[in-house]
N, C-alpha and C positions, 0 to 999 in steps of 0.2 A: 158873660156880662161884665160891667162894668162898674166896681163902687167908684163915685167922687166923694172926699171928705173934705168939707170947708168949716171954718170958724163960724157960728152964728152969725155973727155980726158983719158977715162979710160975706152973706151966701146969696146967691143968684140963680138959681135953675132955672129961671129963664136965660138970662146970656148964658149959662154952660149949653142951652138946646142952642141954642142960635150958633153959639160958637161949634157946637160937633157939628151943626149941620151944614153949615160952610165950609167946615173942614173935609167933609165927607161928599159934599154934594147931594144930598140925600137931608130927608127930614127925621131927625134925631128926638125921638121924646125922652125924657126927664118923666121917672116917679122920686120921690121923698117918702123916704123910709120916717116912719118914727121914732122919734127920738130916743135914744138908747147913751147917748153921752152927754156930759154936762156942758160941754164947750162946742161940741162938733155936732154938725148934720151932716147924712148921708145920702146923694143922689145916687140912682141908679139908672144903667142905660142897659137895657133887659134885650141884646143884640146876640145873636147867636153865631155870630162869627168871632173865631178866633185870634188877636192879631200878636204878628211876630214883636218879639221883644223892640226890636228898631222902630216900628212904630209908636208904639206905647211909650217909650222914651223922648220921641219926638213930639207924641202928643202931651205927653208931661210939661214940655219946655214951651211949647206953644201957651198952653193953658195959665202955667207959670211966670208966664211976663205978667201977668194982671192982677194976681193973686195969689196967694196960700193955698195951694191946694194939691192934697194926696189923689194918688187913684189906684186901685187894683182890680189886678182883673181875675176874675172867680169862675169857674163852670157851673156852682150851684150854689146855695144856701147849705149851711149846715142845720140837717133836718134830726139826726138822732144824737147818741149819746157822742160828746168830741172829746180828742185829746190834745190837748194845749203843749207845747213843748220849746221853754224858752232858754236862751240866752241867760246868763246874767248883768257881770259888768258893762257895764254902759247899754245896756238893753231895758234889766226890770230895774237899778239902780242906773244914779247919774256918773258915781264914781268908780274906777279901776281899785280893788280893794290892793293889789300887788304896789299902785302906786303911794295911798296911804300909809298902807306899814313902815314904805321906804321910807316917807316925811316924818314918824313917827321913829326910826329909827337914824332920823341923820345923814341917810343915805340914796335922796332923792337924785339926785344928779349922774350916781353909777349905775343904779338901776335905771333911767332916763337912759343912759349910756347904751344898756344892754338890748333895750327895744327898739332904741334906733338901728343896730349891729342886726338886731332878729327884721325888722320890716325891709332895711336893705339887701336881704338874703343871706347874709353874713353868718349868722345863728338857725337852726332850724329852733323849732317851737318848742320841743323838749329840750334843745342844749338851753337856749334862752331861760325856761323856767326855772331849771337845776341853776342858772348862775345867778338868776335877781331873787330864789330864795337863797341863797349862801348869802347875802347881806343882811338877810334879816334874823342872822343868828346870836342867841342872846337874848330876844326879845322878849319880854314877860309873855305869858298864855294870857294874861289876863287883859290885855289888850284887848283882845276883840271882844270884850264886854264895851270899853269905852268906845271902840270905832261904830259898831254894830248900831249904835246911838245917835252917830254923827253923819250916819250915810243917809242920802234921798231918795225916795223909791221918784222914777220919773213919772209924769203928770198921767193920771188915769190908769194908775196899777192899782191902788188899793179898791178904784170902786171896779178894777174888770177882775180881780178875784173873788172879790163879795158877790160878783153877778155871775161868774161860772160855776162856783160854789152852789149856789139858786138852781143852775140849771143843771147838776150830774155831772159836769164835765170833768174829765180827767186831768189834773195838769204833771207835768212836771218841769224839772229846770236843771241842765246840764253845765256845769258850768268849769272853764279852766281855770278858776279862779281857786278858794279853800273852803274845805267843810266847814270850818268853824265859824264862818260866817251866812255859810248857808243855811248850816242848821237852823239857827235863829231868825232868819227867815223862812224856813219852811212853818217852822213853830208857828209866827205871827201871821202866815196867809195859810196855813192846811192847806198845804201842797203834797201832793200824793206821793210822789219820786222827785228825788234830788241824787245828785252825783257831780264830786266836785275832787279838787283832790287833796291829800292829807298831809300838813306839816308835822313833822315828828319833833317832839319834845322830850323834856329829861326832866322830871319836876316842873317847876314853872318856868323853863326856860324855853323856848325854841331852840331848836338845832341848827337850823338852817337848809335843812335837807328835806325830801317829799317822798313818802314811801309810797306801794303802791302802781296799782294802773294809774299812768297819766292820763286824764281827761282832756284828749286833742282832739279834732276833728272828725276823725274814725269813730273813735268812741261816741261821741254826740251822736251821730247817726247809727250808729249798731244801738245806742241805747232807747233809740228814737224807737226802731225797728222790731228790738226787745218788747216794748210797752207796746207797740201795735199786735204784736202776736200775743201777747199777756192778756189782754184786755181786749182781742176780737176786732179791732177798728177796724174799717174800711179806711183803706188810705185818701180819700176823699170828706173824710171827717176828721183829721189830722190838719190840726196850725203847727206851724215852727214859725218860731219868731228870735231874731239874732242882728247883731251889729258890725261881724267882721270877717275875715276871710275862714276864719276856722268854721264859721257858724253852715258856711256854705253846701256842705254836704248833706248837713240836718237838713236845712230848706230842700232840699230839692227830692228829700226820700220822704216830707211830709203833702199832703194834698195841695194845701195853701203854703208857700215858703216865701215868708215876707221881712224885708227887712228893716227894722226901727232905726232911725238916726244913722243911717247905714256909712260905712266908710267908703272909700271908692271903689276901690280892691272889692270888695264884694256886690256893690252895686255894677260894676262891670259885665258879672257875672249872671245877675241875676232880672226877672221881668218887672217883679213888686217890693216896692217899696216904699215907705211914711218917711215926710220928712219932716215936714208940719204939725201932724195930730196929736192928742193925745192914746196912750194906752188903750181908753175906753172903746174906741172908736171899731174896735178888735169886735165887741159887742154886733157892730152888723151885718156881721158873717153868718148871725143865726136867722134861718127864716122865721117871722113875722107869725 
């Protein structure tokens, strides 16, 4: 099947039927789920054909000359206990917390430097992290008290933790970013499992170095994998949800692998993706 998510203000399920079904040739119904997010409603087109990523892509673009509008496509509702398993930077926040520090410490432009060197191939993902934390060496610890305060959760995380929290769900949150930021969010959303990775200090200063397993790509999905055998999940009750090429592997070892705000390099990759919605909208993956 198929979700659509539109903005309220801007929803149609009637032209969405009109429009599959001259797409299709074929008569296309539209049900409307209840509402489960503050901004967005959710159609459904309850089709038991499977369609290849090329299509879905095309029908994206189709559908997207007229409007805002996400779509993913599901084999079921999630009916028992789920496990959520996110992304962090630019997924459940708006900001890259590696890039912060750097502004915080003066050194935004060589760290800027290192990630363009890392996405050009230049860097693989561990050299790059080992080089953009070496610039943040010096750094008070107490910093990520004041950043931790300055970051934005993106729109519809705070009410889709209040509402998995409601139903049992499992989350956690993998992140290549640093614990000392995650923690703080795990604290403020009771999130179950976090893993991120560790800046070493000396007193109150940073070193500028990360001890430790890197949390890259591998790890995101072996921890994904972890948590599914920890916790008994049916991999058909597993969300991953991520924004970049690392997140890639997660997605594809979870039931649902969806990407928020997605970069290209992963959207190339991948069938589902939000590019419009908010967080909430995660909400209509559970059946009714």
């Amino acid at each position: 099947m198929i979700l659509f998510f539109s903005p309220k203000k801007d929803s149609d399920p009637q032209r969405l039927s009109e429009a599959l079904s001259d797409r299709f040739g074929q008569a296309v119904f539209i049900e409307r789920r209840s509402e489960v997010s503050k901004d967005f409603v959710c159609d459904v087109w309850k089709t038991d054909r499977t369609f290849p990523r090329e299509e879905l892509v095309y029908l994206r673009q189709e559908l997207q000359r007229f409007r805002k509008i996400d779509l993913i496509q599901i084999s079921s509702f999630l009916k028992d206990a789920a496990l959520f398993c996110f992304d962090m930077d630019s997924t459940l926040i708006k900001e890259e917390v590696i890039d912060e520090l750097a502004r915080y410490a003066g050194v935004y432009e060589e760290v800027a430097q290192v990630t363009k060197e890392a996405m050009e191939g230049n860097l693989n993902f561990h050299e790059a992290l080992h080089k953009r934390c070496s610039y943040l060496k010096d750094l008070p610890v107490s910093i990520f008290d004041d950043l931790y305060f300055k970051l934005h959760p993106n729109y519809g995380v705070p009410e889709l933790f209040q509402e998995l929290r409601k139903k049992n769900a499992k989350t956690a949150v993998f992140s290549g970013g640093f614990s000392d930021i995650l923690e703080r969010f795990k604290q403020e959303y009771s999130i179950d499992e976090v893993r991120a990775n560790y800046l070493d200090r000396a007193g109150d200063k940073l070193l500028g170095t990360v001890s430790g397993t890197v949390v890259d790509k591998n790890i995101k999905r072996d921890s994904l994998l972890e948590l599914q055998s920890r916790f008994q999940m049916r991999k058909e009750n597993i969300v991953a949800v991520g924004d970049g090429a690392n997140d890639q592997l997660m997605l594809e070892a979870a039931g649902i692998g969806i990407g928020f705000h997605a970069k290209d390099g992963l959207k190339a990759n991948i069938s589902n993706w939000i590019d419009f919605a908010s967080m909430d909208v995660l909400l209509y993956l559970f059946e009714e």
